[in-house]
N, C-alpha and C positions, 0 to 999 in steps of 0.2 A: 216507523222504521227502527229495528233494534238495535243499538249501537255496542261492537264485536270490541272488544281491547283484548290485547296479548300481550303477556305478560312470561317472562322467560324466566321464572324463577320454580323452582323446583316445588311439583304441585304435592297437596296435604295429601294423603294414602287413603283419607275416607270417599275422597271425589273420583267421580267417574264419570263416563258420560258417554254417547253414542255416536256411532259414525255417521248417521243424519246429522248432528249439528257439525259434525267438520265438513258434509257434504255442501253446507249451508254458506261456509267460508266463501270468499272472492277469489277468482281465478289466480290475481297477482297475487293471495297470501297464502293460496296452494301450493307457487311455485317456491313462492321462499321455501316454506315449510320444506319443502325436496333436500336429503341431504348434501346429493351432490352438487345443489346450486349456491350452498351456500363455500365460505373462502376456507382457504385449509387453517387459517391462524383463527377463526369461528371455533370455542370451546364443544367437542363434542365428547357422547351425546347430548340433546338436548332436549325438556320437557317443557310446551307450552302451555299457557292455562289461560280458559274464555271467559270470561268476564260477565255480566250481563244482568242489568236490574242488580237487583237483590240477593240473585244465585249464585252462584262460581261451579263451573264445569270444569273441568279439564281435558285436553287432548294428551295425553301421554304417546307421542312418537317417540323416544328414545327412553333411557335413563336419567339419572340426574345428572348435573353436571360433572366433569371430572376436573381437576385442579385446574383453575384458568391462570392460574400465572406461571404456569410453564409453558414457554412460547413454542413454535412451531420452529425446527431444526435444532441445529446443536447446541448446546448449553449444558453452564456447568453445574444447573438445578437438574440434570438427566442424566441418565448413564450411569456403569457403578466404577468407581473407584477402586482396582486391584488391590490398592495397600489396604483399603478397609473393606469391614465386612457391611457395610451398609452402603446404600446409595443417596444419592442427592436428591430432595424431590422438592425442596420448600426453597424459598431463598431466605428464610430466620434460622435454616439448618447451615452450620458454617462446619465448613472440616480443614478450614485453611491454616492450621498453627503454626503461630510465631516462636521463629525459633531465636532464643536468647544469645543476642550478640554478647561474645567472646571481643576482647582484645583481636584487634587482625583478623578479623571473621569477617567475612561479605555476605551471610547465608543470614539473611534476616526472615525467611520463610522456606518451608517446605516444598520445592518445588514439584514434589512426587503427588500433592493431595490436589495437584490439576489436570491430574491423567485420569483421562474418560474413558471407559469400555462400553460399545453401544454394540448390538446383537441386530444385524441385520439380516437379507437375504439377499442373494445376488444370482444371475444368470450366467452358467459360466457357455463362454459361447467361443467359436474357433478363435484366431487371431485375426486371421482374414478378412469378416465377417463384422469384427468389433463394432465397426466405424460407421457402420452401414446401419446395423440396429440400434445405435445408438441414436443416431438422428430420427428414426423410426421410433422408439421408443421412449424419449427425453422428455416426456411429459410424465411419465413413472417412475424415472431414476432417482437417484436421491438428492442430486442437486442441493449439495450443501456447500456453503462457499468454502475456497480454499483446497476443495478434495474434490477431486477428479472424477468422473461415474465409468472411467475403465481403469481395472486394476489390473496389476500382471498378479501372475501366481508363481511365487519361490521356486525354483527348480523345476517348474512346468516348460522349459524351454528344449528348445531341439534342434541338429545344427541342418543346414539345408541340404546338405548330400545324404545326409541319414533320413529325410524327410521324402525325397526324393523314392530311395526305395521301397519306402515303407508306402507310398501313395504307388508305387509300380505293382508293389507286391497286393497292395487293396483293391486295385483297378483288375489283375487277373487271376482272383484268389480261384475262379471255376478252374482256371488252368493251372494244371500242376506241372507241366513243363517248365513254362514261365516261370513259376513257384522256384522252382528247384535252381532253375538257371540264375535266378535272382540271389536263390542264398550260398550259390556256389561262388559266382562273382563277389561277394560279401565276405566270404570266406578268405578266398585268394588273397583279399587286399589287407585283409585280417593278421595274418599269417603268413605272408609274404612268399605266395604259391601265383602270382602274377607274372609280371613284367615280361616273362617265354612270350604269352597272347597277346600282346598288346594291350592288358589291362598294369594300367601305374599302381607303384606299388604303393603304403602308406609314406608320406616322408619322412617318417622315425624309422621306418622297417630300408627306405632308399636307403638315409645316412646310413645305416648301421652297416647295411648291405656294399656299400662303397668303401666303410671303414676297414671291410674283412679282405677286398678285393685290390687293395692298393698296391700298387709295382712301383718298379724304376719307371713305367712310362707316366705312370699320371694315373687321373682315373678316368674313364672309359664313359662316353655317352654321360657326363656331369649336368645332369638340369640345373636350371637354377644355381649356376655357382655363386654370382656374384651375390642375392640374395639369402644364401646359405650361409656367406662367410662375412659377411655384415655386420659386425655389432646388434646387439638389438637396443634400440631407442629407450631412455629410462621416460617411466612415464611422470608425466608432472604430480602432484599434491593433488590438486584441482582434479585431475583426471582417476585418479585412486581411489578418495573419496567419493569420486561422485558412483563411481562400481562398484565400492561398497553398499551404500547404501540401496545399489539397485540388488545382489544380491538378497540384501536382507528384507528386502520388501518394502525400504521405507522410502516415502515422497522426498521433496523438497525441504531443506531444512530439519528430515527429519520429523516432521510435523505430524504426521501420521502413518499405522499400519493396519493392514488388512488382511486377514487371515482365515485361513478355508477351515473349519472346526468341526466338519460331518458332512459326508458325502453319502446317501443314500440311492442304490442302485435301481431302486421304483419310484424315485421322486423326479426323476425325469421328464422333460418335457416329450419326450420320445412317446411316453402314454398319452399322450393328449391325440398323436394320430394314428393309435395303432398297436396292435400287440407284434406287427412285421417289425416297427421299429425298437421294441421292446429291451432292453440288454446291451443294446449295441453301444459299443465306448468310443471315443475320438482317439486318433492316434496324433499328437502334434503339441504346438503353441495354443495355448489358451487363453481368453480374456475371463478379469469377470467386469459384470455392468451390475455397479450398484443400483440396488431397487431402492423404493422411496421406503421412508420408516414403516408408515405403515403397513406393509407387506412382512413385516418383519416374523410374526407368527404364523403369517398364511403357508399355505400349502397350494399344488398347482393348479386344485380346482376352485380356490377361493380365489386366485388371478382375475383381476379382469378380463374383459374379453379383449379389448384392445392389445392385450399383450400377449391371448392366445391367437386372434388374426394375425399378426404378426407371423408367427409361426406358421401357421398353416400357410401363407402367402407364399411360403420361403419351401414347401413341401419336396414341391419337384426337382430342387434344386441338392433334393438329401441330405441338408446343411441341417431341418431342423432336430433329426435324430441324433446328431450329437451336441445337444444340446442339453442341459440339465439342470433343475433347481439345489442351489447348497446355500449352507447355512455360514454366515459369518463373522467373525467378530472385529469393527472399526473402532483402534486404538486412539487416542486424539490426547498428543503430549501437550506439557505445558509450552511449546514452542507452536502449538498453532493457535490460541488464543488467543485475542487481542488485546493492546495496550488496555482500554478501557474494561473489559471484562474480565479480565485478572485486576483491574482496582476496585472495580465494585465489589468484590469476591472480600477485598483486604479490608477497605477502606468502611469505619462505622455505617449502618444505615443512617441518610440524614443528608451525609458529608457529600459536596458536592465533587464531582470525578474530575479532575485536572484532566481535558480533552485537548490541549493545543500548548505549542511551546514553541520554540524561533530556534530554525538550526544554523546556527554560525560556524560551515565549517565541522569539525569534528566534534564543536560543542554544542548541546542542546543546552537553552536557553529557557531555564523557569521562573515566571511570575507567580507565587505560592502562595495561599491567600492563609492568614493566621488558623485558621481551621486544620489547612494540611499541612502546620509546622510539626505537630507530634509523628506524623507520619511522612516527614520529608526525605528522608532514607529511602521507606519502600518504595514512595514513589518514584525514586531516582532510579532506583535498584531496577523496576519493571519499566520504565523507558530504558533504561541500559540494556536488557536483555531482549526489544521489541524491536529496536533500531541499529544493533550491531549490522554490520562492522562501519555504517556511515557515522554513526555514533558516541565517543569514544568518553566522553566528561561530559557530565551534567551539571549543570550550576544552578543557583538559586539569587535573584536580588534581592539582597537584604535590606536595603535603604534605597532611598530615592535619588533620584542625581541632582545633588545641591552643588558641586565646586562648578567653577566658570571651565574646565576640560572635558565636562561631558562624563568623566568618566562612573561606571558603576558597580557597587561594592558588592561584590562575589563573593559564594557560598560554593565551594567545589563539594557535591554531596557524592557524586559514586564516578568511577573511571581512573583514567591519570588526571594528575595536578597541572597539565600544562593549558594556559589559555591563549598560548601562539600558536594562530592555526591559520589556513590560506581559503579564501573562499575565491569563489568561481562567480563571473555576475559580466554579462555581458559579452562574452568570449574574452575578458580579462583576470588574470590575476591579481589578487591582495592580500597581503600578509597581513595580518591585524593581532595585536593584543589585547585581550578585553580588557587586561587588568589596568592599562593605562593609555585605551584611547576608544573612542566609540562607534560602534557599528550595529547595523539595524538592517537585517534583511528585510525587514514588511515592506521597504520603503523601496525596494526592486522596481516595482511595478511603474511608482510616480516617478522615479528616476528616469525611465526608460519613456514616458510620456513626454519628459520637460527635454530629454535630448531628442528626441521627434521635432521639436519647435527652432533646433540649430540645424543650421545651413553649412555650405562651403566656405562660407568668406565672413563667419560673425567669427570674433573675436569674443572669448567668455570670459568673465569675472567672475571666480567662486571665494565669497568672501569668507563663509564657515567650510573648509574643505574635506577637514577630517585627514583618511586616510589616501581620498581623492577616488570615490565611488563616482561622482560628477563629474569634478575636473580631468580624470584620466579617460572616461567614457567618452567626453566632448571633443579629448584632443585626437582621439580616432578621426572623428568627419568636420571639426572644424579649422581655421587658419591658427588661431593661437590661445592659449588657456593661461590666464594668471591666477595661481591657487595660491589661499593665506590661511591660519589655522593660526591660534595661538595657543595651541600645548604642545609645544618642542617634540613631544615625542610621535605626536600624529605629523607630524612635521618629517621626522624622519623616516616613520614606514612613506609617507607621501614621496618622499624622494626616492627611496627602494624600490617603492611599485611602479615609478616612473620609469625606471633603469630596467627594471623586471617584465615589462611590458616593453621595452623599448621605444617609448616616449619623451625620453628627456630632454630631444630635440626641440618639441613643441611644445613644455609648457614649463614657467617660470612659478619658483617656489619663494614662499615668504611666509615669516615668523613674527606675527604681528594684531596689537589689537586690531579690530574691526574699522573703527573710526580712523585709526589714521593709516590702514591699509587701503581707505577707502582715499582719502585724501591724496595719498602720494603716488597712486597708482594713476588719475587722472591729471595732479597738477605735472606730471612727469610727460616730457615734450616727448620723450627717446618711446612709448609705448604705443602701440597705435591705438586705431578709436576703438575704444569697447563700445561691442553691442548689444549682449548679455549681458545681463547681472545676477549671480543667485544667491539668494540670503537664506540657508538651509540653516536654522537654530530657531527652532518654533518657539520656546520658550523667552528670546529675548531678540530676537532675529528686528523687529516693529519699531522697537528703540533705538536702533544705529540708523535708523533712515534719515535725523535730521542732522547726519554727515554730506547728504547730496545736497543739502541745502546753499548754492552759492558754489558747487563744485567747479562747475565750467565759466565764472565769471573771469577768466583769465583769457579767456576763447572770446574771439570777437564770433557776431550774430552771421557777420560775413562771410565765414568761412564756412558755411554750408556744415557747421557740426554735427553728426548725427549724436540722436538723444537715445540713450541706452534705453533697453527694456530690461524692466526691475522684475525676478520674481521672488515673492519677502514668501516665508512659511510661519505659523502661528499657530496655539492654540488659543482654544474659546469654550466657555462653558454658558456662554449666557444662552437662552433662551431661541433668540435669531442669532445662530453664531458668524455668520456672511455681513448681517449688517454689522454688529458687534465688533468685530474685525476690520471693514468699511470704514464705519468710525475712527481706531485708533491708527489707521495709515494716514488719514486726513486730518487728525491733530496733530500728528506728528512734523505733517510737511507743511502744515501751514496754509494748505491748499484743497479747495473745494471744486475748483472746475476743470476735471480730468475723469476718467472713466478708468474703473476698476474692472478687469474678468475676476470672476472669484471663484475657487472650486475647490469642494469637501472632499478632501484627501482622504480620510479614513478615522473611526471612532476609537480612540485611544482609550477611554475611559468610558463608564456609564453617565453620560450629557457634557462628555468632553469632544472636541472636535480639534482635530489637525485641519487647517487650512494652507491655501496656495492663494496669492494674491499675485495676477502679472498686469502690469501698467506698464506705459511709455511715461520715462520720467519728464513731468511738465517744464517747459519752458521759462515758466517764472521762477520754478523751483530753484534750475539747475544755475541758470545768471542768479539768482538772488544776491543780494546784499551777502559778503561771506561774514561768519563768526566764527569765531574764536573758538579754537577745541582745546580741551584743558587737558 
């Protein structure tokens, strides 16, 4: 048995070979071979070569290959660039140039060398109509994300009482009665030869007509007065721009245009049934439905047939005679490309693409890694201009958070200079500063987990509070919240946010280390029994635990105390970070016989781990022997 290898590499020009040995192939490498079984992102076309003993034959079905690293849709290796005379086809060809910051300049690049012009072709079809062969047809469209496969056409619109006649006047064109009667009524209301017959007049030609005809009584048969003498409504910003842009043709944001660049009066689909339907033109609203790229050079008998059934389907209903192939050009500005393919575009081959940042509010949050410190600007620059208007300041952390307040040293690289902004998180407000208190939206998620776990009637301890993302959350559904922070200033938005939510009823504020907020809050007779406890400071959260040690020995065994539920947070880099973790809760309390839940909150670093630790504080713990806090 001779064994076939295939091989896709573009075969040597001396090799040849017969179609007995492709006949020779197995049915399933027949089928591959088919071009249309293979995916549209498959490089074509494509040349196979057979292998065998000591020979080499080749099958040449296509060409050689054509550039395989230009992907399949839009991209800014395709298309040509209006400003320049060449086009993009490599991604080692770069036409992005840096433009030399000035003093008070923000234009660190050319924004113009992102603007794509791609040549398609599209089907212009009624408006009526659009929606219907679209879904019929959406396996040929161009289906490029972002851009829509029905485009309107600039000034191809028409208003419905003028549509009206022109579909009266199409429907009896054999009758010239009809004809006449049509353009005489058309006429009247023209030229204001109406109103005697009971046809209305136009309302410019009424007003003017009422304005000539005014007495001592008034005016005579007044339609519409009160609508007439009305103010007329200014319209909003919002509503101006957005009619602008529809005149001009352009989508969303501006992000692209479409534009009809040749109309040929035999390239109609009208020839596909017929020389009756031949010439004949739409009178009306028009769509177009973008075709897929590849049609872009075709013609209408190089169409599939899928998209000439289509038509033909549609025959009886004499929809498809006004139907037509035109040629068109899809604009694609630098506002429809995405954060990351305008950095890869900027940023050296090599460098890896800054994909993710933390939005705080109006500020985006970057972690830079020394690589994208030379290019910290543009990168700022192109999140500022991806993310407007949620967007407004970029920052950058320039050191690590080493003070005992959490807080962290900011790089304001593009936007305004303010880092007091309000974030939304729960159905609550908080006002937060970055520059002197801390906040971390990743941590939404586990937030929202650990207030899942309070009830009606626990009583919470947040002994790290912050701004009061936990403790203001909890005093929504629980009895009472005591929150403690010791950086005075998270201390006072905490009290803001309280006020600002209308919470300050139920939850009591304090300005205090950990240890002996931990202490006075339980040896304190006037408090009632806490039931929660949360130690949110992963970095030293593990160390204040042996404050519970000896807490409640002031509390006799007889009074039915209930024993708080502790939940401590930590990081871990070792190996097993759960046991790791395990461990240093159980050095610390002194205590081995108790049960730990344990659960991996989220990978902060590459072999770092955030944890969640929740236990019922033990019973030997809490009576323990007390000592001395220094």
């Amino acid at each position: 048995m001779r064994q076939i290898l295939l091989s896709t590499v573009p075969p040597p020009p001396h090799l040849t070979t017969s179609r007995r040995q492709l006949q020779q192939l197995p049915m399933i490498i027949k089928f591959i071979l088919r071009p249309h079984s293979l995916p549209r992102s498959f490089p074509r076309p494509i040349a196979f070569c057979i292998l065998s003993g000591n020979s080499t034959k080749t099958v040449t079905l296509c060409s050689a290959f054509e550039n395989q690293s230009i992907p399949y849709g839009p991209s800014l290796r395709k298309g040509q660039n209006p400003f320049h005379s060449y086009s993009i086809i490599s991604s080692n060809a770069k036409s992005f140039p840096l433009v030399e910051k000035e003093e008070n300049d923000n234009n660190l690049f050319n924004e113009e060398s992102f603007t794509r012009v791609f040549s398609i072709s599209a089907l212009r079809v009624p408006a009526e109509y659009c929606f219907v062969l679209e879904s019929q047809l959406r396996g040929h469209l161009l289906n490029w994300p972002r851009i829509r496969n029905i485009a309107r056409v600039p000034g191809d619109e028409i208003d419905e009482e003028l549509k009206k006649l022109f579909d009266n006047r199409c429907s009896s064109s054999d009758n010239s009665d009809n004809d006449s009667e049509d353009l005489v009524a058309l006429n009247r209301r023209m030229y204001g030869k109406a109103e005697g017959d009971g046809e209305p007049l136009d309302p410019v030609l009424y007003r003017d007509k009422l304005a000539r005809t005014f007495n001592s009584k008034g005016f005579v048969k007044f339609r519409n007065l009160a609508k007439l003498s009305r103010p007329r409504k200014r319209k909003k910003k919002k509503e101006v721009e957005k009619e602008g842009r529809k005149e001009h043709g352009i989508g969303k944001n501006e992000m692209a245009l479409v534009e009809v660049v040749g109309e040929d009066e035999e390239s109609g689909v009208s020839g596909l049934l017929g020389d009756a339907f031949r010439g004949s033109r739409w009178r009306g609203s028009t769509r177009l439905l973008l075709l897929d790229e590849r049609y872009a050079d075709k013609g209408i008998d190089d169409l599939p047939e899928a998209i000439k059934a289509v038509f033909r389907e549609h025959d009886r209903g004499n929809m498809a005679s006004s139907v037509e192939l035109v040629k068109c050009r899809l604009t694609l500005f630098y506002s429809y490309w995405q954060m990351n393919e305008i950095l890869e575009a900027l940023l050296p081959k090599g460098v890896i693409i800054p994909s993710a940042f933390e939005a705080v509010g109006h500020i985006a949050h970057l972690n830079l890694r020394e690589e994208h410190l030379p290019y910290k600007e543009i990168i700022a620059k192109v999140v500022l201009d991806k993310t407007k208007p949620k967007i407004q300041t970029v920052v950058n952390k320039i050191d690590v958070i080493q003070n005992d307040y959490r807080t962290m040293q900011l790089e304001v690289l593009a936007g305004n200079h303010s880092l007091v902004t309000t974030v939304v998180e729960n159905g609550l407000r908080f006002h937060v500063d970055l520059a002197t208190v801390y906040w971390n939206s990743r941590l939404a998620t586990e937030r929202q987990r650990l207030l899942n776990c309070f009830t009606k009637d626990d009583v919470v301890c947040d002994v790290f509070a912050g701004v009061g993302p936990i403790a203001l959350s909890a005093a929504k559904k629980v009895k009472r919240v005591y929150a403690n922070d010791l950086n005075p200033y998270a201390v006072e938005y905490l009290e803001r946010n309280s006020v600002l939510n209308k919470l300050e009823r139920k939850i009591e504020v304090f300005n205090m280390d950990g240890r002996r907020f931990i202490n006075a809050i339980f040896s304190n007779q006037k408090v009632q029994s806490i039931t929660q406890v949360v130690m949110n400071l992963p970095n030293d959260a593990a160390e204040f635990l042996d404050a519970f040690r000896g807490v409640l020995r002031k509390n006799h065994k007889d009074d039915n105390y209930i024993l708080p539920r502790i939940h401590v947070y930590g990081f871990s880099k070792a190996q097993d970070p759960e046991f790791d973790f395990h461990e240093r809760i159980r050095i610390v309390l002194r205590e081995v016989a108790f049960e730990i839940e344990m659960r991996k909150v989220r990978l902060v670093a590459p072999g770092k781990w955030m944890l969640c630790a929740s236990f019922i504080l033990p019973e030997s713990v809490a009576f323990a022997k007390r000592e001395s806090i220094l």
